[in-house]
PDB file as gemmi writes it, atoms N, CA and C in Angstrom:
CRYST1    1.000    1.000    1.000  90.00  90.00  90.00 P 1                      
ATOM      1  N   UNK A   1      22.355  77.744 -28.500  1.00  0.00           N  
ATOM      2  CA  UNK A   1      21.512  77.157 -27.486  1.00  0.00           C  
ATOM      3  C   UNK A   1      22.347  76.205 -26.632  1.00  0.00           C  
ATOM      4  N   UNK A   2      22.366  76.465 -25.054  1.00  0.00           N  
ATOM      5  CA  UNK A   2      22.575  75.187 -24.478  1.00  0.00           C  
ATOM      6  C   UNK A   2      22.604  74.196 -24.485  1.00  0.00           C  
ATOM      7  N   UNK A   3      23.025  72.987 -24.459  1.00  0.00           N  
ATOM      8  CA  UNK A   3      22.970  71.573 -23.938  1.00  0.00           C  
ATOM      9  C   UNK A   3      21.574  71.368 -23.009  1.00  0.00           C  
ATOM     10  N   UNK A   4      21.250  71.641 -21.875  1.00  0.00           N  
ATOM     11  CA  UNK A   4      20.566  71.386 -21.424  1.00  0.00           C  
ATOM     12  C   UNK A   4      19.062  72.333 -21.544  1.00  0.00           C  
ATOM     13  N   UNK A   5      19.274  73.454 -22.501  1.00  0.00           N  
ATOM     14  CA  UNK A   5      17.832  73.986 -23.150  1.00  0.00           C  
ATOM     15  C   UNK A   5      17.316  73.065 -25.049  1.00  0.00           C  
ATOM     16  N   UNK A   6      18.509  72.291 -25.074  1.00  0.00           N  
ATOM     17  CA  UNK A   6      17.992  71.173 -25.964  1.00  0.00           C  
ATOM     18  C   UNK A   6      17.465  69.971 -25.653  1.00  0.00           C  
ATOM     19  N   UNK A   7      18.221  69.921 -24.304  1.00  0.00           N  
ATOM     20  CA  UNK A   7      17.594  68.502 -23.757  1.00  0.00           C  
ATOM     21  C   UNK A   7      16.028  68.836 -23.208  1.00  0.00           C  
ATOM     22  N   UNK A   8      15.555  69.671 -22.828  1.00  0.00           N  
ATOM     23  CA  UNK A   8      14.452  70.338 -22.034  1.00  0.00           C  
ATOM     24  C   UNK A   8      13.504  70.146 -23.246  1.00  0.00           C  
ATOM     25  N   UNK A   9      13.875  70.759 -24.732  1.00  0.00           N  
ATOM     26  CA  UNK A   9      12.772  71.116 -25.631  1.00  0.00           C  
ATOM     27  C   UNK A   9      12.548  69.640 -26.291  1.00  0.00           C  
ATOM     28  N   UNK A  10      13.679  68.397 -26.035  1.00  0.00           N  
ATOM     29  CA  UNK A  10      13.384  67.351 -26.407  1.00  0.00           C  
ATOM     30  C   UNK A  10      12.522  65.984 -25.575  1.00  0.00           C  
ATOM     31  N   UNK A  11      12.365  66.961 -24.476  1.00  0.00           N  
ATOM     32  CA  UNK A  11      11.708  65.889 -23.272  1.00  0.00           C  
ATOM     33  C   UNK A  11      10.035  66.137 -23.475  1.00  0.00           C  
ATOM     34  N   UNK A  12      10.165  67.897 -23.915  1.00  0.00           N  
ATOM     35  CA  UNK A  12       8.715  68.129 -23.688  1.00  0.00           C  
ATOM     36  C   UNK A  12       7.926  67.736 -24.893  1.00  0.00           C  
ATOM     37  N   UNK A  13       6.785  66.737 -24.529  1.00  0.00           N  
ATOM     38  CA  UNK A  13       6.091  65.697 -24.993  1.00  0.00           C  
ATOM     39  C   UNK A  13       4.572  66.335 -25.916  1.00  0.00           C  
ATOM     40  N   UNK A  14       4.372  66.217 -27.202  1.00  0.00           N  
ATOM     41  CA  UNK A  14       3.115  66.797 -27.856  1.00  0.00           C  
ATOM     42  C   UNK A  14       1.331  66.289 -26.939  1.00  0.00           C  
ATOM     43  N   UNK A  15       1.319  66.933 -27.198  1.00  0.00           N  
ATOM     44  CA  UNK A  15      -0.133  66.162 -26.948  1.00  0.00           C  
ATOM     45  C   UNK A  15      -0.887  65.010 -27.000  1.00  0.00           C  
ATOM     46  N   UNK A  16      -0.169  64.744 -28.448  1.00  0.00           N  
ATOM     47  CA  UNK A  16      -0.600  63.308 -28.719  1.00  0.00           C  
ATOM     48  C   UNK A  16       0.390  62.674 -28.630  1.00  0.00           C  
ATOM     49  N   UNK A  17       1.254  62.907 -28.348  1.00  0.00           N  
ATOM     50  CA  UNK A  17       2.169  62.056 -27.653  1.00  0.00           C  
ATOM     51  C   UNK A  17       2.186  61.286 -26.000  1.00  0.00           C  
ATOM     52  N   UNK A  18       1.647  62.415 -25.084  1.00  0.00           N  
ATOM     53  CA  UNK A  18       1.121  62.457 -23.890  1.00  0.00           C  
ATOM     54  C   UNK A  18      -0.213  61.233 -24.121  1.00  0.00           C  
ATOM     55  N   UNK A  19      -0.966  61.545 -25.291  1.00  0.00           N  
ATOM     56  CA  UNK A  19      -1.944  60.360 -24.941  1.00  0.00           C  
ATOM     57  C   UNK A  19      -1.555  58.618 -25.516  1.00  0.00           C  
ATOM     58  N   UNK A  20      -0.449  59.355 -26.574  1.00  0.00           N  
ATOM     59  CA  UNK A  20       0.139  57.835 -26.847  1.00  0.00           C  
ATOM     60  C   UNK A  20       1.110  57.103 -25.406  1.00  0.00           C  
ATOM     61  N   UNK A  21       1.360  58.067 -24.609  1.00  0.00           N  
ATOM     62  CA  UNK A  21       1.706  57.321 -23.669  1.00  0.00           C  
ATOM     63  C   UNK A  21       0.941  57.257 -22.231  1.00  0.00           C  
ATOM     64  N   UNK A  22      -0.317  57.693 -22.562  1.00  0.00           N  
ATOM     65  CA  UNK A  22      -1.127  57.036 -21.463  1.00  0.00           C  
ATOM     66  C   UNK A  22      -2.107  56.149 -21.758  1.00  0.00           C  
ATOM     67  N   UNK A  23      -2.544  55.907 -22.846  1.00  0.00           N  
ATOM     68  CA  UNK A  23      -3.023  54.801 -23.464  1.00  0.00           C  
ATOM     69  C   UNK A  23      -1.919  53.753 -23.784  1.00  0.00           C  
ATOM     70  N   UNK A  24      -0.660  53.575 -23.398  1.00  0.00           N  
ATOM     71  CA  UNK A  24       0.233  52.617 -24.035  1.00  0.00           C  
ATOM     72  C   UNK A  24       0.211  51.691 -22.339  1.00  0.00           C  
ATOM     73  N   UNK A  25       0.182  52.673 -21.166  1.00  0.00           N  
ATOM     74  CA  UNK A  25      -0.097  52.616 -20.135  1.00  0.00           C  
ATOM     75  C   UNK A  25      -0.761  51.446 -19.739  1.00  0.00           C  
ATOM     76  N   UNK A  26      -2.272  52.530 -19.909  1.00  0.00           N  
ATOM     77  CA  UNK A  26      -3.943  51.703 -19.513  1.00  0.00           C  
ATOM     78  C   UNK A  26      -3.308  50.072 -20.249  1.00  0.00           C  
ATOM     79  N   UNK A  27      -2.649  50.102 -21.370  1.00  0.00           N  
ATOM     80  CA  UNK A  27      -3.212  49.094 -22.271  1.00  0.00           C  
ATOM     81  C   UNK A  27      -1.911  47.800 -21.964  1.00  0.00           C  
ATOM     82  N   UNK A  28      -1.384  47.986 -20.733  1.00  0.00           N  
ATOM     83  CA  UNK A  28      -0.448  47.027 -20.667  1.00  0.00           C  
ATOM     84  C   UNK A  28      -1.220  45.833 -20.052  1.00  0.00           C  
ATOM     85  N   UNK A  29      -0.518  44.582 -20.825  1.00  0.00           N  
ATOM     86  CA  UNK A  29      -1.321  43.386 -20.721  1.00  0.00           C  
ATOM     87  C   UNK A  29      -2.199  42.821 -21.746  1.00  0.00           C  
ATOM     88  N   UNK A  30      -2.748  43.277 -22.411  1.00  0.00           N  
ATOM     89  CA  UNK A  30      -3.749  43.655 -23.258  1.00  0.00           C  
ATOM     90  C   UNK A  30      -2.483  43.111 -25.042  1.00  0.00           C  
ATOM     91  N   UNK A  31      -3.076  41.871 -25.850  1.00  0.00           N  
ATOM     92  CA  UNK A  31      -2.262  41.868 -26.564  1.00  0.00           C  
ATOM     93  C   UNK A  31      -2.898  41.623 -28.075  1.00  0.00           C  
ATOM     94  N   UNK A  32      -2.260  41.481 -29.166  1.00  0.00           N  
ATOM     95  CA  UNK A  32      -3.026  41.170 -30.262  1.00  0.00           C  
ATOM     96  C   UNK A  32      -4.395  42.318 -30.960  1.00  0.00           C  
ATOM     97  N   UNK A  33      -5.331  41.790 -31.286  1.00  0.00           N  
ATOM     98  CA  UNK A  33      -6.403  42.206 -31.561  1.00  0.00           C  
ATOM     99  C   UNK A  33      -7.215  43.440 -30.173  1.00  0.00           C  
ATOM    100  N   UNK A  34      -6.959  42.597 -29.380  1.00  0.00           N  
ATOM    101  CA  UNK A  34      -7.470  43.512 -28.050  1.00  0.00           C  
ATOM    102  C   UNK A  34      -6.942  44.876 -28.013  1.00  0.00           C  
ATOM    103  N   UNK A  35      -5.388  45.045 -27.839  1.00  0.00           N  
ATOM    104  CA  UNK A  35      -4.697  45.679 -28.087  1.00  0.00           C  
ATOM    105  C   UNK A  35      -5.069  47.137 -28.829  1.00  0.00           C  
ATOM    106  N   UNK A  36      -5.088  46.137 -30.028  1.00  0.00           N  
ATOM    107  CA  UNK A  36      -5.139  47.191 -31.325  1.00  0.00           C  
ATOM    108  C   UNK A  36      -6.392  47.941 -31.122  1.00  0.00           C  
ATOM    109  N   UNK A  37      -7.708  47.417 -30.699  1.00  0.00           N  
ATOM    110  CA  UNK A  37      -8.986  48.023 -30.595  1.00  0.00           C  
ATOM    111  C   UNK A  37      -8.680  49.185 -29.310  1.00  0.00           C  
ATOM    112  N   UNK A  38      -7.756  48.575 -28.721  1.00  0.00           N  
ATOM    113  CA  UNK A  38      -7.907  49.422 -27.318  1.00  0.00           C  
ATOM    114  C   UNK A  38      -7.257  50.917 -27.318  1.00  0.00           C  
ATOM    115  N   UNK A  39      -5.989  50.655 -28.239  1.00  0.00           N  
ATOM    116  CA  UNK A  39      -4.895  51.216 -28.522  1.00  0.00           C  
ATOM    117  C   UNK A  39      -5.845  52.725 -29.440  1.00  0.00           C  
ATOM    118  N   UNK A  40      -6.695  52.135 -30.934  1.00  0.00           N  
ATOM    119  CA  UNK A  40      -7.524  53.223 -31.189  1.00  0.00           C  
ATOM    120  C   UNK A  40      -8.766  53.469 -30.345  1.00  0.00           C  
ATOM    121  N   UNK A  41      -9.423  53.499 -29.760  1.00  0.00           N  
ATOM    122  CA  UNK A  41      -9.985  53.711 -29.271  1.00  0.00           C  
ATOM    123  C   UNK A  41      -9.814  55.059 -28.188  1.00  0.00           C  
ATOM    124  N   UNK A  42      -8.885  54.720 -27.306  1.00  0.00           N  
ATOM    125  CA  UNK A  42      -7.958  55.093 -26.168  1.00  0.00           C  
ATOM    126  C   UNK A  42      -7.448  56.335 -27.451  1.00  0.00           C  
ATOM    127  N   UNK A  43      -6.696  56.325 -28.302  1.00  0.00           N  
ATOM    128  CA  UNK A  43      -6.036  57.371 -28.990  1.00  0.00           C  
ATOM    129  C   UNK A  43      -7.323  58.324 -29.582  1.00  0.00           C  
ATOM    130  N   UNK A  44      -8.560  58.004 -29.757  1.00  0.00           N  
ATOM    131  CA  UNK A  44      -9.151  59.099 -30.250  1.00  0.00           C  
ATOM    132  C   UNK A  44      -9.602  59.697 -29.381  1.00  0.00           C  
ATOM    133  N   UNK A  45      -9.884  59.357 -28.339  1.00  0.00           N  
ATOM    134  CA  UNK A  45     -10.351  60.029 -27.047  1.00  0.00           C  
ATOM    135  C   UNK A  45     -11.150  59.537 -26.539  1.00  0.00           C  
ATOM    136  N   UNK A  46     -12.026  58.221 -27.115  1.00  0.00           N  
ATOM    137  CA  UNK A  46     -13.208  57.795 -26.464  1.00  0.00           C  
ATOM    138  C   UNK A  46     -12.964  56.397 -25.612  1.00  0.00           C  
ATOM    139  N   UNK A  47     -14.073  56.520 -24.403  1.00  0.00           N  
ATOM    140  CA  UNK A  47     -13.780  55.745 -24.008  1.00  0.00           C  
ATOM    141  C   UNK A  47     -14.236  54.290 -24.092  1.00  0.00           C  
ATOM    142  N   UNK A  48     -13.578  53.737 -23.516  1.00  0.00           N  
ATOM    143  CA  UNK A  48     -13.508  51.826 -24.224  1.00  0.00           C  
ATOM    144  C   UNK A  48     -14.775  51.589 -23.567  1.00  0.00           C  
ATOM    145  N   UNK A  49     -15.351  50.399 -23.954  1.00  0.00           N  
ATOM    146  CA  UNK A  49     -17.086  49.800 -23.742  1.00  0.00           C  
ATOM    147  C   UNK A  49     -15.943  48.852 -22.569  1.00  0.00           C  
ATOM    148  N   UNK A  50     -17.199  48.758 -21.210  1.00  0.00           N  
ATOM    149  CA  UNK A  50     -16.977  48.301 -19.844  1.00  0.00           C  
ATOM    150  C   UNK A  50     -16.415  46.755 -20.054  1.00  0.00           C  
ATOM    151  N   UNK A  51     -15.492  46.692 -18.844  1.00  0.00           N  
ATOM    152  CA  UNK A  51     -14.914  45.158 -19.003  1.00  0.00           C  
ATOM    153  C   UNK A  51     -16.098  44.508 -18.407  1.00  0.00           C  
ATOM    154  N   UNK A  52     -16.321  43.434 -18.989  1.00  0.00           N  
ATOM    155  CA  UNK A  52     -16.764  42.036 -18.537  1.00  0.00           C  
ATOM    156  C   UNK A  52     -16.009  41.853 -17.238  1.00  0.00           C  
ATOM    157  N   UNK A  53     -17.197  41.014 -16.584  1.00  0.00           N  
ATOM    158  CA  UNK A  53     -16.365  40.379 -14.660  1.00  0.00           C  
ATOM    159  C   UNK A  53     -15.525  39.196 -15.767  1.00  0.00           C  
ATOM    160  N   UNK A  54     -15.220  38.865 -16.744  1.00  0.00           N  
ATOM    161  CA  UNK A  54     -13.953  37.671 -16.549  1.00  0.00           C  
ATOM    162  C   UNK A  54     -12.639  38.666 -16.777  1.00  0.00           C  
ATOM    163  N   UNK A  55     -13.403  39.976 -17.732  1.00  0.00           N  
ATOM    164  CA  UNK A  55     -11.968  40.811 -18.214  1.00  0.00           C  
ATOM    165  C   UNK A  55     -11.363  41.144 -16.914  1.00  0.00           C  
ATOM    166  N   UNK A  56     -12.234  41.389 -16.216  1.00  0.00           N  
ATOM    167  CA  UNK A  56     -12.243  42.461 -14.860  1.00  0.00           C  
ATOM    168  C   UNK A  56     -11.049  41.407 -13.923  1.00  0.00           C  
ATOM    169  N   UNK A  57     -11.683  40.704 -13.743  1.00  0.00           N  
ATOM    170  CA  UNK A  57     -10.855  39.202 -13.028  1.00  0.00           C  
ATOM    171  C   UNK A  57      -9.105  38.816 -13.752  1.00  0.00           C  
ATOM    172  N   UNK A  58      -9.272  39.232 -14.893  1.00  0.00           N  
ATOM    173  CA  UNK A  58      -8.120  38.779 -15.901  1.00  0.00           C  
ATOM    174  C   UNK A  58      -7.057  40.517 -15.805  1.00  0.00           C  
ATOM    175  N   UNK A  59      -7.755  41.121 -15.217  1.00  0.00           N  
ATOM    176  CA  UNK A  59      -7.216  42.448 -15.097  1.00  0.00           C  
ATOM    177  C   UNK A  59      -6.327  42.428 -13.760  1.00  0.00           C  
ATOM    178  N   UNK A  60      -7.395  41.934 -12.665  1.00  0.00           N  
ATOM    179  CA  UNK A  60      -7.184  42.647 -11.385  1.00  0.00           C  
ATOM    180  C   UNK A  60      -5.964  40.902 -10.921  1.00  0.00           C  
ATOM    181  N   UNK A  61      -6.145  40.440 -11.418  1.00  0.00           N  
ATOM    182  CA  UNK A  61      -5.452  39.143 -11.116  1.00  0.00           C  
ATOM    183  C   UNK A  61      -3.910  39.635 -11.561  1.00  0.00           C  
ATOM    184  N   UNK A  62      -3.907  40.135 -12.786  1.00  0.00           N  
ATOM    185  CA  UNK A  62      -2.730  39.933 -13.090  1.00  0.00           C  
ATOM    186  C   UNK A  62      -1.834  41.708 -12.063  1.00  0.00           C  
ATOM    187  N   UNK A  63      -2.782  42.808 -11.820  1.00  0.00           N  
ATOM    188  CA  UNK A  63      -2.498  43.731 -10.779  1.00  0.00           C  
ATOM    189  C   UNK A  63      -1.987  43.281  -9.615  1.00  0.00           C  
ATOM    190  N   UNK A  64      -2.713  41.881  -9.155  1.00  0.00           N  
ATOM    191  CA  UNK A  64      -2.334  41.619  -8.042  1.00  0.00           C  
ATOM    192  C   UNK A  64      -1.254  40.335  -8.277  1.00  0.00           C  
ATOM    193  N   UNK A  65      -0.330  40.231  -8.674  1.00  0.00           N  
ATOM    194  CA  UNK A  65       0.861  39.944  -8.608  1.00  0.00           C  
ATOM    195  C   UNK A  65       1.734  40.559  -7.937  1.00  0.00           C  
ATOM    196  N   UNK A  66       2.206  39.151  -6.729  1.00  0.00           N  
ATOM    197  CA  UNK A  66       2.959  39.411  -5.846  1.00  0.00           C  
ATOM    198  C   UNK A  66       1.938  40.009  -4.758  1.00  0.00           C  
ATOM    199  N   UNK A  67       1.194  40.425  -4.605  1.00  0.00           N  
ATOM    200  CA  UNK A  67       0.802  39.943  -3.342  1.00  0.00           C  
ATOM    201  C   UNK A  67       0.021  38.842  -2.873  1.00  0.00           C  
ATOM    202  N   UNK A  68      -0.216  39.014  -1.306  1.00  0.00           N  
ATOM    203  CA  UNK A  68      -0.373  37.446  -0.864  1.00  0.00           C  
ATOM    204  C   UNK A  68      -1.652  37.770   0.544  1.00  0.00           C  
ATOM    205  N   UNK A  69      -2.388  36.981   0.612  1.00  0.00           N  
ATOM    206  CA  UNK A  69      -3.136  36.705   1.795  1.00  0.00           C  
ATOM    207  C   UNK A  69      -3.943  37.760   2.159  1.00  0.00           C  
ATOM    208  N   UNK A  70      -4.227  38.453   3.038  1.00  0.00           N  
ATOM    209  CA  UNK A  70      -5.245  39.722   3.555  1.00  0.00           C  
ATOM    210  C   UNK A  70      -4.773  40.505   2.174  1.00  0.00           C  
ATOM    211  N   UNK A  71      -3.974  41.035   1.772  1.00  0.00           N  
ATOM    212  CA  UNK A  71      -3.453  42.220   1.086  1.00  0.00           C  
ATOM    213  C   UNK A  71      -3.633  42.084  -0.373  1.00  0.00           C  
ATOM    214  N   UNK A  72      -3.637  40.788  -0.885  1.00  0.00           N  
ATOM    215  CA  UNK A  72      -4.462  40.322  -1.771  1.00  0.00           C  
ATOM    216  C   UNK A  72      -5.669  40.285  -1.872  1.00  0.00           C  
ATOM    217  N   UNK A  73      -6.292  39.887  -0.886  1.00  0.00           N  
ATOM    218  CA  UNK A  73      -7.807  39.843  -0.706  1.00  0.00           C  
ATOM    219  C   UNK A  73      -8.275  40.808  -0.837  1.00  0.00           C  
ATOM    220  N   UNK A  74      -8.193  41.945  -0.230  1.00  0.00           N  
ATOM    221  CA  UNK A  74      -8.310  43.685   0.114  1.00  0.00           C  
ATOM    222  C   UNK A  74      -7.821  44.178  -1.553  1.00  0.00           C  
ATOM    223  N   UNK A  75      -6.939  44.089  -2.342  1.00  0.00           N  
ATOM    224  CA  UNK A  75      -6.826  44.445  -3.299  1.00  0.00           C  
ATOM    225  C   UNK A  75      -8.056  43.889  -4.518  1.00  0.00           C  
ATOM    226  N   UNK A  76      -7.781  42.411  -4.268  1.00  0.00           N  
ATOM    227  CA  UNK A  76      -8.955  42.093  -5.411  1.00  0.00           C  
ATOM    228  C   UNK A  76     -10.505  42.631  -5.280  1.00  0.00           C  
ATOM    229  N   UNK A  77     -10.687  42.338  -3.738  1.00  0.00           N  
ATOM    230  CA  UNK A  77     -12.360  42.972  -3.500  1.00  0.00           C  
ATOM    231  C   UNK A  77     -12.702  44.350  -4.509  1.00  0.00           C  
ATOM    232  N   UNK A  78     -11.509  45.703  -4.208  1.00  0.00           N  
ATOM    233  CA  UNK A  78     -11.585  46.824  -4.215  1.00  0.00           C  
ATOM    234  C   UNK A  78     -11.546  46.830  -5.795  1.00  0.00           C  
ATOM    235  N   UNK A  79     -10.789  46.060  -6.484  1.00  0.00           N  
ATOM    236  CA  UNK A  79     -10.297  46.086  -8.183  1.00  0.00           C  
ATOM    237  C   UNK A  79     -11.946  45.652  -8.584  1.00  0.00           C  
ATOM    238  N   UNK A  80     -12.136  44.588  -8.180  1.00  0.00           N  
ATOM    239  CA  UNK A  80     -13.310  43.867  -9.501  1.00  0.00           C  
ATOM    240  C   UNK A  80     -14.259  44.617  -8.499  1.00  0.00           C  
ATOM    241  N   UNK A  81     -14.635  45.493  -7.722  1.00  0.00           N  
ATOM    242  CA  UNK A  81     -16.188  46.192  -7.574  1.00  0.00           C  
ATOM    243  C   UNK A  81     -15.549  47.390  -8.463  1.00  0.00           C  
ATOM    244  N   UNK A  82     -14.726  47.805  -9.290  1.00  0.00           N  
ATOM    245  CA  UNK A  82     -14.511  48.479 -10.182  1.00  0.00           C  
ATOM    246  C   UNK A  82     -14.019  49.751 -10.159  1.00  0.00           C  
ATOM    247  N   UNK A  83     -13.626  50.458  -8.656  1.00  0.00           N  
ATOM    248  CA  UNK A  83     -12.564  51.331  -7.816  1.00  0.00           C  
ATOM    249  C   UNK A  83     -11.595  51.615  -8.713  1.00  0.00           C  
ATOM    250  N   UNK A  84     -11.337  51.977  -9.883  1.00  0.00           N  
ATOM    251  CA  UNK A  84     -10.437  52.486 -10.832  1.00  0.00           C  
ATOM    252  C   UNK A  84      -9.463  53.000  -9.883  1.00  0.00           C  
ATOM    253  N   UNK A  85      -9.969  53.987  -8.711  1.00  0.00           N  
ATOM    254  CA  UNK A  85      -8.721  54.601  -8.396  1.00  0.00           C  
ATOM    255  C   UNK A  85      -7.430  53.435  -7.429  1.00  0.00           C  
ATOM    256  N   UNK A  86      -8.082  53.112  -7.023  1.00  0.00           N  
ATOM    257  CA  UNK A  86      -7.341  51.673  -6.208  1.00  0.00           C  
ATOM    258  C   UNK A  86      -6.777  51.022  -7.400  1.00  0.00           C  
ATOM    259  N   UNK A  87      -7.460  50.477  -7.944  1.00  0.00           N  
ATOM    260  CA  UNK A  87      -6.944  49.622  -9.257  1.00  0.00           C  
ATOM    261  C   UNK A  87      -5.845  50.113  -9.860  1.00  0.00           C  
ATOM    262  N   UNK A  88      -5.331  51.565 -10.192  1.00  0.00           N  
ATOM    263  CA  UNK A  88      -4.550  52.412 -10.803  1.00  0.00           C  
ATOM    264  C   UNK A  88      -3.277  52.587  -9.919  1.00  0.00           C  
ATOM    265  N   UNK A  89      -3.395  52.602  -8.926  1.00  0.00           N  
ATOM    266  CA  UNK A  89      -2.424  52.891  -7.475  1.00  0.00           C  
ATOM    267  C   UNK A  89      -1.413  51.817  -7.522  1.00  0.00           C  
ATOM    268  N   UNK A  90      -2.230  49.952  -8.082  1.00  0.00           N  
ATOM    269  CA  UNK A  90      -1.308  49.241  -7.528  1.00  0.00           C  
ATOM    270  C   UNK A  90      -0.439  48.931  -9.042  1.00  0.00           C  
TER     271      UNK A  90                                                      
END                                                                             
């Protein structure tokens, strides 16, 4: 076998591997106890019970790092009315 048909069969990622790394994702920020609930949760497939407006605020605050003024403003509005897809983008 090739060099680079070993490197290929070692990149490609299981299934649950794919969700261990999109739940490792979602769950950045998130530490301790939180974490851990989020971490199984997220790994069995179901989805997590809705953030609270302080989680939501403690979410989109720390998303919006580094920006400043209108572009901030425009980001937070769109994050905490709960726009996942905006929220995900930044």
């Amino acid at each position: 076998m090739s060099a680079s048909a070993l490197a290929a069969e070692k990149k490609e990622l299981t299934p649950q591997q794919q969700r261990m790394s999109e739940c490792n994702k979602q769950a950045e920020g998130k530490k301790g106890d939180e974490r851990k609930t989020f971490m199984s949760t997220c790994l069995k497939g179901e989805s997590a019970k809705p953030m609270t407006q302080q989680e939501k605020m403690k979410a989109c605050n720390t998303e919006a790092a580094g920006k400043k003024g209108d572009e901030r403003k425009a980001f937070m509005s769109t994050c905490l009315k709960g726009d996942g897809a905006a929220a995900a983008q930044h």
